[in-house]
PASEBA-1860 file (N, C-alpha, C; in nm, 3 decimals):
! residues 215
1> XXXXXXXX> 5.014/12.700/17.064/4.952/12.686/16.932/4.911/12.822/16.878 ~ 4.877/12.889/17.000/4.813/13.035/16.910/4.917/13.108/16.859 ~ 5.070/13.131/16.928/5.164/13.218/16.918/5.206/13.148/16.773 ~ 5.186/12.998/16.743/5.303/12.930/16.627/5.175/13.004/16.505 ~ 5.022/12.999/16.497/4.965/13.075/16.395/4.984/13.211/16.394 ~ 4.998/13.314/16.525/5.042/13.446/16.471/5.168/13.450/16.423 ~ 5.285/13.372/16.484/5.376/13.364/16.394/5.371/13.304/16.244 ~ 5.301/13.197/16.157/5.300/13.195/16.030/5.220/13.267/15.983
9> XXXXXXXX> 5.139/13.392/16.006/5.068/13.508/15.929/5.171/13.617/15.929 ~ 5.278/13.625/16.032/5.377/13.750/16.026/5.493/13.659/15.942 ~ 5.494/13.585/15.910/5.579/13.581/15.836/5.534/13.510/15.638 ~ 5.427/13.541/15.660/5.322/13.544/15.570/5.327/13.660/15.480 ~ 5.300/13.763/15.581/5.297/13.916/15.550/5.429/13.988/15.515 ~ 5.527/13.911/15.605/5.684/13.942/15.514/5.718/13.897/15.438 ~ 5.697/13.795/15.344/5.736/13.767/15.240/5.617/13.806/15.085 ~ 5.481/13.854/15.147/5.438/13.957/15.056/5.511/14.066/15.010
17> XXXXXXXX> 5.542/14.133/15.120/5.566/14.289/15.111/5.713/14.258/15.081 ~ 5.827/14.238/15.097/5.946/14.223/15.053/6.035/14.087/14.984 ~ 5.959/14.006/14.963/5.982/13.927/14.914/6.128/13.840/14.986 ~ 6.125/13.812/15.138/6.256/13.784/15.199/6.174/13.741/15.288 ~ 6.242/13.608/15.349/6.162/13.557/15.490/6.263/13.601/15.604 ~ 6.158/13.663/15.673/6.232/13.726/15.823/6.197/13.618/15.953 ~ 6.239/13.528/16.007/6.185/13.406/16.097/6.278/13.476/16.212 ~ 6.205/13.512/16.299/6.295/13.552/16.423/6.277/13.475/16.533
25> XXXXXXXX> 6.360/13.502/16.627/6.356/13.405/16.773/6.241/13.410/16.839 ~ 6.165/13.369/16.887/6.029/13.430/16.934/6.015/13.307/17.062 ~ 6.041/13.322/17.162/6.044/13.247/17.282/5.946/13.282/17.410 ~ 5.945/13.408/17.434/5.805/13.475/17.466/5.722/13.567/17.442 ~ 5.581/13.586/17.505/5.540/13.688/17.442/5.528/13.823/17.390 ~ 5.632/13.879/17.488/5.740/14.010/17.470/5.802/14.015/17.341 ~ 5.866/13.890/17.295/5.925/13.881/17.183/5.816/13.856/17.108 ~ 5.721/13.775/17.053/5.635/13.801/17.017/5.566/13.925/16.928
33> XXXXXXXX> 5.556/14.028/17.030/5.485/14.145/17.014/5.603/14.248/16.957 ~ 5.724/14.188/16.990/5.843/14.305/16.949/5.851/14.242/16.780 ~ 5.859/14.148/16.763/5.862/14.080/16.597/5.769/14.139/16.473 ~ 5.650/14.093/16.571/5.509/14.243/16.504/5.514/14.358/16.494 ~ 5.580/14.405/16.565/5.645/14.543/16.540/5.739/14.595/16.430 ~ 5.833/14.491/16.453/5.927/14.540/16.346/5.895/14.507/16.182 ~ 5.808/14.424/16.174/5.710/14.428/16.018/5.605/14.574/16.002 ~ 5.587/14.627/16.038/5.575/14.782/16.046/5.625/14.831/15.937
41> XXXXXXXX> 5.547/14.912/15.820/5.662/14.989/15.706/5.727/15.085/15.773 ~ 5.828/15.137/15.760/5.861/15.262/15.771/5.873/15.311/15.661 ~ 5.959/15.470/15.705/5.928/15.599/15.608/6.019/15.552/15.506 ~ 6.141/15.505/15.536/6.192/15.463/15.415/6.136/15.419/15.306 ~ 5.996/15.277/15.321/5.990/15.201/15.232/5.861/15.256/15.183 ~ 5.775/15.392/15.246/5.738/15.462/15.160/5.784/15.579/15.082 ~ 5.871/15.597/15.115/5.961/15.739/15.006/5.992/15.692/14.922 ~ 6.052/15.519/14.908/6.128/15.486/14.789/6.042/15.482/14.679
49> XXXXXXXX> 5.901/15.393/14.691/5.856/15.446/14.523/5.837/15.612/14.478 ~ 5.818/15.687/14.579/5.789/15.796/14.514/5.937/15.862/14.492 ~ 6.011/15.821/14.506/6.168/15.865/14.497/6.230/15.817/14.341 ~ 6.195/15.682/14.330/6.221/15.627/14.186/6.177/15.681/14.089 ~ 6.000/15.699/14.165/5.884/15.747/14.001/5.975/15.887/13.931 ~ 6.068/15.942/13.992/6.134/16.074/13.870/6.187/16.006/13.824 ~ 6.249/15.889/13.773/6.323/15.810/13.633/6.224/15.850/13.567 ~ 6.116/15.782/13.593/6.037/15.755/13.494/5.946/15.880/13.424
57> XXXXXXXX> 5.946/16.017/13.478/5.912/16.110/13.389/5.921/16.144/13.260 ~ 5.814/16.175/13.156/5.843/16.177/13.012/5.810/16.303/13.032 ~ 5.891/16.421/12.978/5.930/16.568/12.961/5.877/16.609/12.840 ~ 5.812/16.726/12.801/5.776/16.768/12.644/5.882/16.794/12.575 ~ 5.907/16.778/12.457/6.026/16.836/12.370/6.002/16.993/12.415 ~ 6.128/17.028/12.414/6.191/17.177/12.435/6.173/17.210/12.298 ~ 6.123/17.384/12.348/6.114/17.486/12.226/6.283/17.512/12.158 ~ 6.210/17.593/12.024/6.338/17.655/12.011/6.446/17.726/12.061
65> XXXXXXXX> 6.554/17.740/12.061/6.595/17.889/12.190/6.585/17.810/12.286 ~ 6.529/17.749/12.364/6.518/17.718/12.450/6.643/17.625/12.555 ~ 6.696/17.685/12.698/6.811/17.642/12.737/6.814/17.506/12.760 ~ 6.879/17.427/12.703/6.872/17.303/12.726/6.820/17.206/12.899 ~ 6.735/17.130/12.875/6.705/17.052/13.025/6.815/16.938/13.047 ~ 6.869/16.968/13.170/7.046/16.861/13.212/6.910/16.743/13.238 ~ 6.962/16.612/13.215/6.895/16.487/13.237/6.972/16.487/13.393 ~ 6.863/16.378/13.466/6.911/16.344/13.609/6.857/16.203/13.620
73> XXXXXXXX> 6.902/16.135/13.721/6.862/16.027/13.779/6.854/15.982/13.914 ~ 6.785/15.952/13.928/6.761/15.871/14.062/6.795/15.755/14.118 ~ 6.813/15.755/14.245/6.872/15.630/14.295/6.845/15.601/14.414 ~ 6.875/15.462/14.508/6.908/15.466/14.628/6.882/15.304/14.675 ~ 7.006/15.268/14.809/7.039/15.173/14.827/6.918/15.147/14.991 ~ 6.857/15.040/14.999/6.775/15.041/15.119/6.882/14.921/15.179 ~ 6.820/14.899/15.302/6.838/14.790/15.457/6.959/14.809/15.482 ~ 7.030/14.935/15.486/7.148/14.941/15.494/7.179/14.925/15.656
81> XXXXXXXX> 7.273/14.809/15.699/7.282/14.802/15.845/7.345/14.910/15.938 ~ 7.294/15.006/15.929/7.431/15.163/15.939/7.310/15.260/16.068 ~ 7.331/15.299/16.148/7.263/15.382/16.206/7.229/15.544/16.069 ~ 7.112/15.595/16.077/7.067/15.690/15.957/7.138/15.809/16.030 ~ 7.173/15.850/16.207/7.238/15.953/16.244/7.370/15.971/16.196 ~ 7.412/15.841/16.198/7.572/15.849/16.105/7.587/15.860/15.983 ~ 7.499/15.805/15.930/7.515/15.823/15.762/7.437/15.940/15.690 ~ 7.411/16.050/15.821/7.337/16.192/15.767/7.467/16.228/15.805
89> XXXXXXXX> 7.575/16.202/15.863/7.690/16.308/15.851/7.780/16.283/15.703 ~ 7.773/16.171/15.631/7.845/16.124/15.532/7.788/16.192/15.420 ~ 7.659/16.158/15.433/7.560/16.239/15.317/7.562/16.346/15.296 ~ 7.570/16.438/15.378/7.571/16.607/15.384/7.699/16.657/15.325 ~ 7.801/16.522/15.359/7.962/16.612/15.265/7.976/16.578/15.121 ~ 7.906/16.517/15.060/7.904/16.547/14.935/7.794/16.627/14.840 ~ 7.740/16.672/14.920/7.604/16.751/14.851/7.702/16.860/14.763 ~ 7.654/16.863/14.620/7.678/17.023/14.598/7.845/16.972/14.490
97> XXXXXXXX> 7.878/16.870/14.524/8.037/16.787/14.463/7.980/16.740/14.329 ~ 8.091/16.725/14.211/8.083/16.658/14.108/8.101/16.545/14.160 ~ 8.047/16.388/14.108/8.091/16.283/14.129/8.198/16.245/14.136 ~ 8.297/16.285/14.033/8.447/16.276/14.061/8.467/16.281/14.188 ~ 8.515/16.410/14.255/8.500/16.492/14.368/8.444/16.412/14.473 ~ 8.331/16.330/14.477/8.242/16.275/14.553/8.293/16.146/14.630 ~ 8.367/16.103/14.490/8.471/15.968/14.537/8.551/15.908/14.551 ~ 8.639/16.082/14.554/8.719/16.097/14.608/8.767/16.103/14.738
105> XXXXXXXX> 8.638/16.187/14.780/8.683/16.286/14.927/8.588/16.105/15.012 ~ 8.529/16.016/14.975/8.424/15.935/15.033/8.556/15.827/15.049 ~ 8.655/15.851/14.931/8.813/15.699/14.973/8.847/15.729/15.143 ~ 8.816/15.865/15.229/8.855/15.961/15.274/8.796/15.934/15.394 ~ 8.711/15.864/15.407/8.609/15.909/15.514/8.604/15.784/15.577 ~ 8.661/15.748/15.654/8.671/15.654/15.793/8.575/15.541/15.833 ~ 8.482/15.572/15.779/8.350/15.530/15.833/8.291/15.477/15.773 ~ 8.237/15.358/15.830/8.133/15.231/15.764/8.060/15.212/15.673
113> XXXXXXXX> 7.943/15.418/15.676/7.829/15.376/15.588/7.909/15.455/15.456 ~ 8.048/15.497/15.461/8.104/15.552/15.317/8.126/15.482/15.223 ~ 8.164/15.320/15.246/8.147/15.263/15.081/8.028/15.231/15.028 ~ 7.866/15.194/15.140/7.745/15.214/15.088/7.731/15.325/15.022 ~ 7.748/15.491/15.058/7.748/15.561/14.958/7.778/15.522/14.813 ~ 7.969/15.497/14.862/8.037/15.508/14.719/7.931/15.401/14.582 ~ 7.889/15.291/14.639/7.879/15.222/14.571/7.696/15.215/14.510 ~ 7.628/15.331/14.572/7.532/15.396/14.499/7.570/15.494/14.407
121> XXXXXXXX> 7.637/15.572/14.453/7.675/15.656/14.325/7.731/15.630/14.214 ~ 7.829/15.489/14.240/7.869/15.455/14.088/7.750/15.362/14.021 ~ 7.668/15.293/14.101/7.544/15.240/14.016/7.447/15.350/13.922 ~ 7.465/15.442/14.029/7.398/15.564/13.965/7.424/15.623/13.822 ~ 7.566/15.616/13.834/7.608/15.665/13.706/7.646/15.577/13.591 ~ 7.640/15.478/13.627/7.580/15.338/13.517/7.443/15.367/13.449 ~ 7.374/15.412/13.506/7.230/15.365/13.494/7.216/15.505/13.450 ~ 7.248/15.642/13.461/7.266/15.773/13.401/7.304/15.769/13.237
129> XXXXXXXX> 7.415/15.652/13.237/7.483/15.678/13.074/7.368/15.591/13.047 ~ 7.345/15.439/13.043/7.277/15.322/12.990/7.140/15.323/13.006 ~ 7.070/15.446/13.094/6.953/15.503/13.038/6.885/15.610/13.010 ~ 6.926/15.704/13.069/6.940/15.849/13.073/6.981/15.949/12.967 ~ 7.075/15.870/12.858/7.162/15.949/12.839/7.236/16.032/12.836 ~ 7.329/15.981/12.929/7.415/16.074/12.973/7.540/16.040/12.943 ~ 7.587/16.134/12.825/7.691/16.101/12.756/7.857/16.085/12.780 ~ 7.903/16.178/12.896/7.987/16.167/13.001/7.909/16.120/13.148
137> XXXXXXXX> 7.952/16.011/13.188/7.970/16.001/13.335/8.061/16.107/13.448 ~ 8.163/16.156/13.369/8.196/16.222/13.554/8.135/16.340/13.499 ~ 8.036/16.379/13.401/7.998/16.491/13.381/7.830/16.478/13.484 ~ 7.862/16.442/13.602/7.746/16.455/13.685/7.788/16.536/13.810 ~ 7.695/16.586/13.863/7.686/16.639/14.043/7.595/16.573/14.084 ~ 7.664/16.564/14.229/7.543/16.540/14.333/7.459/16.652/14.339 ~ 7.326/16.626/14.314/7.217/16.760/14.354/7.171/16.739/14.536 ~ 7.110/16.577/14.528/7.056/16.571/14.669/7.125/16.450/14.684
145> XXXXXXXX> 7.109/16.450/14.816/7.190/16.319/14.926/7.170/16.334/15.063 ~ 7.038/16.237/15.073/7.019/16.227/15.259/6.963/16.061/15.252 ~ 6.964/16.053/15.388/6.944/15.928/15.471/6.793/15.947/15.524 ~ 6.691/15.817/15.518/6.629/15.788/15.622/6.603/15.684/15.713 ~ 6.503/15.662/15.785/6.545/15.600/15.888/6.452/15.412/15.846 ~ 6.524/15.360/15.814/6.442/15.240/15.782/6.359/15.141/15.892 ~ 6.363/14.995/15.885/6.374/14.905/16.002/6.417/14.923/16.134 ~ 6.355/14.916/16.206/6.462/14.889/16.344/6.392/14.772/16.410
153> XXXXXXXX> 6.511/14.655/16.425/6.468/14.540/16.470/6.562/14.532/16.639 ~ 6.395/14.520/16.754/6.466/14.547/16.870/6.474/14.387/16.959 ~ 6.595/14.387/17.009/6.639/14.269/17.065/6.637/14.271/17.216 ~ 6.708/14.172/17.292/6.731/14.146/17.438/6.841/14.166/17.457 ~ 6.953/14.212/17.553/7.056/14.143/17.622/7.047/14.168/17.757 ~ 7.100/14.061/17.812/7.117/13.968/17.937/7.245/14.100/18.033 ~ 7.175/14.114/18.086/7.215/14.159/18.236/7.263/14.118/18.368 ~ 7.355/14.177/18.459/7.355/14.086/18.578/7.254/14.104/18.650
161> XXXXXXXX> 7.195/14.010/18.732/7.109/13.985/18.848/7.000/13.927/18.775 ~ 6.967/13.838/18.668/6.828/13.843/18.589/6.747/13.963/18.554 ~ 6.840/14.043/18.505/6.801/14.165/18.444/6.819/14.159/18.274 ~ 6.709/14.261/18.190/6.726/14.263/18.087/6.722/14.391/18.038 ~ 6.794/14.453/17.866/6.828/14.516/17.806/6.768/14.575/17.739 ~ 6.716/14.679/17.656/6.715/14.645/17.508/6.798/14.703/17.399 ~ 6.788/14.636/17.326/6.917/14.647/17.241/6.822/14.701/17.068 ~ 6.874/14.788/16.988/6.740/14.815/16.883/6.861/14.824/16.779
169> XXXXXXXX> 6.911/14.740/16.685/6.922/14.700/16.558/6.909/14.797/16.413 ~ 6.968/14.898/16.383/6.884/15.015/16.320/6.947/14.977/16.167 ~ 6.870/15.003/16.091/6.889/14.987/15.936/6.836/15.158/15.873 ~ 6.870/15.190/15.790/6.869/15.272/15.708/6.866/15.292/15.555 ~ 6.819/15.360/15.441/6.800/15.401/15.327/6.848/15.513/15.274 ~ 6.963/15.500/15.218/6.992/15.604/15.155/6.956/15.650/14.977 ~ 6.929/15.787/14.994/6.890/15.836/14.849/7.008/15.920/14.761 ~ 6.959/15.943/14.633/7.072/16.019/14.610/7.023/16.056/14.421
177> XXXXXXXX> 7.089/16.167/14.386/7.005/16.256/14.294/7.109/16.285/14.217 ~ 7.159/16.250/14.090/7.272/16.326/14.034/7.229/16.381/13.898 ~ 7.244/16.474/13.882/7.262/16.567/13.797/7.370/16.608/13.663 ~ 7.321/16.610/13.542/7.395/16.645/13.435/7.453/16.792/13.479 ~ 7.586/16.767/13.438/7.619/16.965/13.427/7.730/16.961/13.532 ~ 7.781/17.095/13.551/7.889/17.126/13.679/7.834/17.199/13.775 ~ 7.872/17.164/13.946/7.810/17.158/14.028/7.783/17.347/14.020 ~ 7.704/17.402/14.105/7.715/17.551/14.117/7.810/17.575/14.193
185> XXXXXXXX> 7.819/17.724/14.184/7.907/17.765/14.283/7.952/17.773/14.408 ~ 7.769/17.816/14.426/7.762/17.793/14.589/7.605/17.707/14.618 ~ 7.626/17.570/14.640/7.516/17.524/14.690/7.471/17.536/14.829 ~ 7.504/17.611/14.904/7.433/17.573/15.015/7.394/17.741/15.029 ~ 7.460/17.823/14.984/7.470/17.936/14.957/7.473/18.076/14.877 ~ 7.375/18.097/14.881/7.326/18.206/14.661/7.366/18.325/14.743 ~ 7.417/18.367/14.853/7.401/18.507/14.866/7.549/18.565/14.837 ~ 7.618/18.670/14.855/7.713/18.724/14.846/7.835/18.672/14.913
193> XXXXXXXX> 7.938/18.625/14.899/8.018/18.543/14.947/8.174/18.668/15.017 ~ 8.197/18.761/14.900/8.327/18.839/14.981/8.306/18.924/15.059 ~ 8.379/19.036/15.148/8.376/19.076/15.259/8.298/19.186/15.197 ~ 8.350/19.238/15.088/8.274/19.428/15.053/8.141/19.360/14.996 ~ 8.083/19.248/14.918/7.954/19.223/14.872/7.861/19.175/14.989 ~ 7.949/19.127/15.131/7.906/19.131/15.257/7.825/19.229/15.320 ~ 7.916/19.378/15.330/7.926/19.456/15.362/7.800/19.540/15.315 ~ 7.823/19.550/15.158/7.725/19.620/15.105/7.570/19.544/15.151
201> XXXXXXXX> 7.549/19.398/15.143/7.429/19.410/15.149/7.377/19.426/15.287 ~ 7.454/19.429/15.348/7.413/19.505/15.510/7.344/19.612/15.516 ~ 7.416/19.690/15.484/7.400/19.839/15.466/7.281/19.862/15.354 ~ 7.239/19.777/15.229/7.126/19.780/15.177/7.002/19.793/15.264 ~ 7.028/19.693/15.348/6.927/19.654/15.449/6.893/19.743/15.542 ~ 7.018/19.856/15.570/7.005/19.958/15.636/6.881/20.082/15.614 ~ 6.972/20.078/15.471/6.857/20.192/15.399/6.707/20.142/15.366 ~ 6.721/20.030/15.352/6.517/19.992/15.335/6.469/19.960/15.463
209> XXXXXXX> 6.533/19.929/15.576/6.480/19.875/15.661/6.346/20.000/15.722 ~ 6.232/19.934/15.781/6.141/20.022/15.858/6.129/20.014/16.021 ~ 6.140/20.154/16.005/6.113/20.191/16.157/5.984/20.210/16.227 ~ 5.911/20.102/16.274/5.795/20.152/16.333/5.773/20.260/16.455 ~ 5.667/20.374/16.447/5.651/20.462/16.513/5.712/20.557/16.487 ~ 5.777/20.601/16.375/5.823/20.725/16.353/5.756/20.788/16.213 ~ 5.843/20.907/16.234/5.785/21.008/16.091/5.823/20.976/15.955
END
């Protein structure tokens, strides 16, 4: 009787906070205590409001002269069933890409959590023209694109000898930031890119560098 009332307050408390009933297997008290656990927020499901609130920024009108501000938008898909270690390698290859570019090279990519990408970024750029105004769609870049680590709902499996497992269920949140304009040149990279602008700033470094203990 006591376990069936902590179970209808945890599932009380999940359908506050996300509006979805989570009813899990709960057979002993191990399980029990692992169920309570996984109603836990994570970091995901606090980043996301503060991730959204930049839609909603109202900007002062720009001076005269003044270089125009590129509009951006925000986005991002949560409970994604994808481990967040794998889908930080997916995320990282389009940073810095025009959207075009983005979904293209993502038709490309082997792997599970790449049409969750694809299919944030084209919501994204729905919601760029139809509220943003943003008058071309492939006239966007990716600015930012990472993963965090959402839910993890941990389970049992059965072993030989009456032995047991655990098995942990990982969900993930991905974000993502696109930008009016054409991507830069070098995003990951502002410094000198050819061998002699290499070269030279070495040797800059030469001449200012300080020598402690001398004249």
């Amino acid at each position: 009787m006591f376990q069936l009332r902590i179970l209808s307050n945890c599932v009380l408390h999940q359908l506050n906070s996300n509006g979805k009933l989570f009813l899990p297997l709960i057979t002993t008290a191990s399980d029990l205590h692992t169920s309570q656990s996984c109603l836990k927020k994570s970091l995901a499901e606090i980043e996301v409001p503060r991730f959204t609130r930049h839609n909603n920024v109202v900007f002062p009108p720009q001076q005269e002269g003044e270089e125009r501000r590129p509009a951006f938008v925000c986005h991002f898909k949560e409970k994604i069933k994808y481990s967040p270690d794998k889908m930080w390698y997916i995320a990282c290859l389009i940073r810095g890409m025009s959207v075009d570019q983005a979904l293209i090279q993502l038709g490309y990519v082997a792997k599970k959590g790449a049409p969750f990408i694809r299919d944030t970024i084209l919501e994204a750029q729905e919601m760029a023209v139809k509220d943003h105004n943003v008058e071309f769609k492939s006239n966007l870049w990716v600015a930012e694109s990472f993963v965090l680590k959402d839910i993890v709902i941990k389970g049992m499996r059965r072993h030989a000898r009456v032995r047991m497992g655990r098995v942990e269920y990982k969900y993930c949140t991905y974000f993502v930031r696109l930008e009016e304009g054409k991507p830069p040149k070098n995003y990951y990279w502002t410094g000198p890119q050819t061998g002699p602008e290499k070269l030279e700033e070495y040797l800059q470094s030469l001449r200012y560098r300080k020598i402690s203990s001398s004249l």
